[in-house]
N, C-alpha and C positions, 0 to 999 in steps of 0.2 A: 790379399792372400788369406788363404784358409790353416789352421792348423787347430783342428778338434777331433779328438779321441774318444769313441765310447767302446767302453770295457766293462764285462760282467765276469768275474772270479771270486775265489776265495783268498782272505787275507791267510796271509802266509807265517803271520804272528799278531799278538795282541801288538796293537799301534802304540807306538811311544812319542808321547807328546813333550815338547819344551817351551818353559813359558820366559818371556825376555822383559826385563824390563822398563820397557814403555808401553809394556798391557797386552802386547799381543803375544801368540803362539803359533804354535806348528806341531803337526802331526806327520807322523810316519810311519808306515809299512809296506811291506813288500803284498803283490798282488799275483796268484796264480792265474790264467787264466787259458781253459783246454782248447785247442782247435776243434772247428767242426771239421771232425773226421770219426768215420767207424771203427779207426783203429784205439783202443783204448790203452794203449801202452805205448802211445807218443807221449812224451812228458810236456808237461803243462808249457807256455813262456810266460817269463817272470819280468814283472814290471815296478819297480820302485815308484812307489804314492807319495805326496805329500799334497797337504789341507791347510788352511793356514785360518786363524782368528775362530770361527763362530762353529765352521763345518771341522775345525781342528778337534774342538771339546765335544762336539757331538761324534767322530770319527773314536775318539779317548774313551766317551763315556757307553758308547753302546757296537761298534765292533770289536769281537774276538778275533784270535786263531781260527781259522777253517768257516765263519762265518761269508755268506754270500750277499757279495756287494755290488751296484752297478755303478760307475762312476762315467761323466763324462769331464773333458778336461784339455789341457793342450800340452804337447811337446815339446818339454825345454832341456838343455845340454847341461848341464854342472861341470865347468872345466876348471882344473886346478894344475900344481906342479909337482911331480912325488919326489918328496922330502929326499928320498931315498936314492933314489935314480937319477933324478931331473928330468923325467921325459914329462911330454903332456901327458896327460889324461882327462877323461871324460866319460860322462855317465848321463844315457837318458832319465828324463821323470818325471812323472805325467804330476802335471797342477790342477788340481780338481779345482774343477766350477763348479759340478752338481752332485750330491753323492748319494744314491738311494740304497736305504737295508731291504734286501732281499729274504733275509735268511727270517723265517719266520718264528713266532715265539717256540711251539712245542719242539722245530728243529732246535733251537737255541737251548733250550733245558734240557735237550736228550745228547747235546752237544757237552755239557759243563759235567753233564753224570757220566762221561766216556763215551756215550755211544758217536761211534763216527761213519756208520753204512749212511751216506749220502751222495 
């Protein structure tokens, strides 16, 4: 069986990472990413990220907000029980294998001083 994911968007917030201890960590953010289509006022689909150990601190130390990133990865379920309700629940979230910055340095500084035409 196959289950891999490639995805090219913008992180949707600076990544927030959690470190546990027995050394390792995890990173998290959400991912826009646009359809190929003409119409430019489809809104983006949003994908939940997570990175875990080595691709976790480099996801921490060097993507932002609005930064463009490619990620390949595979599709896993997060199922739980809501406290609240008791019904199930579940949530897709792509587990990166590979993660490349796209978003280049002068975007990156023109990013941090506001400017956002990209």
């Amino acid at each position: 069986m196959i289950n891999k994911i490639h995805l090219v968007g913008r992180a949707g917030r600076d990544p927030e990472i959690t470190y546990f201890d027995a050394g390792r960590c995890v990173c998290k953010f959400p991912l826009a990413v646009n359809r190929r289509t003409s119409n430019r006022e489809e809104p983006p689909d949003w994908f939940d990220i997570e990175l875990w150990d080595k691709r976790a601190e480099i996801a921490a130390n060097y993507v932002k907000k609005g930064h463009l990133v490619g990620i390949v990865g595979s599709l896993r379920f997060d199922r739980w029980r809501d406290k609240n309700t008791g019904e199930d629940r579940s949530r897709p979230v792509i587990l990166v294998e590979e993660l490349e910055l796209l978003t280049s340095k002068k975007e990156a500084e023109a990013m941090a001083m506001g400017g956002t035409d990209f």
